[in-house]
N, C-alpha and C positions, 0 to 999 in steps of 0.2 A: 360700674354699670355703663352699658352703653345703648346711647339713644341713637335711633336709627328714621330719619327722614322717611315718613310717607310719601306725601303731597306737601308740594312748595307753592305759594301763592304769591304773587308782583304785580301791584298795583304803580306802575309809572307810568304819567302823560308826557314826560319830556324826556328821559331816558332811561335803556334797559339795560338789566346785568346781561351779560352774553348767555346764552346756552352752556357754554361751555363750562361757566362756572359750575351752574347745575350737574353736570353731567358728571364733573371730577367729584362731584360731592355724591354721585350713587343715587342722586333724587328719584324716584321710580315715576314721578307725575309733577306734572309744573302747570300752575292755571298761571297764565299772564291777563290783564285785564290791561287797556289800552286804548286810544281811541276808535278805533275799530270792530271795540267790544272783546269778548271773551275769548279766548284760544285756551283750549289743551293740549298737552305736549307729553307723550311717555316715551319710555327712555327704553330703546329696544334695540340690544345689541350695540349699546354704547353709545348709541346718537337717540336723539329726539325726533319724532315723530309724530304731527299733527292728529289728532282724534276728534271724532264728533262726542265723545261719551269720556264719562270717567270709572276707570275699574274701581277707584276707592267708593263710586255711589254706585252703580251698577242699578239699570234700569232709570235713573234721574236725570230729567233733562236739564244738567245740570250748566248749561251755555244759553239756552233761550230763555231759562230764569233768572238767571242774573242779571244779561243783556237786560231783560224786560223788566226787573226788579231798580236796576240804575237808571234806566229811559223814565220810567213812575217816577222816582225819587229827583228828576229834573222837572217835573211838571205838578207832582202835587206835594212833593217835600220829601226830606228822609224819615221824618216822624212815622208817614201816614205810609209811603214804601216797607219801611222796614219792619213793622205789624201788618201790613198785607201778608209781606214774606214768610215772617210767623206762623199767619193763620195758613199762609199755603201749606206748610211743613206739619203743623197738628191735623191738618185735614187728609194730608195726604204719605206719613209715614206713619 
């Protein structure tokens, strides 16, 4: 059986795997999360390429939830972020 990468997700504040790793691996999407917040990344014609959106949620703003899901989680905790998040996702898929 083989398994086939969707979406690759990399959470590093101090360092990142290259792109390129990604790319030799067929990754079709990459979220990197960083200090500068969210990036997405698809894989189009062999290299990477910057997106505001993601094809695996299509229609989800899936970068100014996050961003604003980690910014909450600096100011009123992760407990109390990551059940807002929840309730966003029950309410809104």
């Amino acid at each position: 059986m083989c398994l086939e990468a969707v979406l690759a997700i990399e959470i590093d504040l101090t360092s990142r795997t290259q792109l390129d790793n990604y790319q030799t691996l067929g990754v079709p999407e990459l979220w990197r999360y960083g200090k500068k917040g969210l990036t997405i990344n698809i894989l189009e014609k062999g290299k990477y390429v910057e997106s505001n959106f993601s094809p695996t949620f299509p229609g989800m703003p899936i970068i100014e939830l996050v961003n604003q899901y980690v910014q909450q989680s600096q100011v009123s905790g992760r407990t109390q972020a990551i059940q807002a998040f929840r309730n966003w996702l029950r309410d809104n898929i």
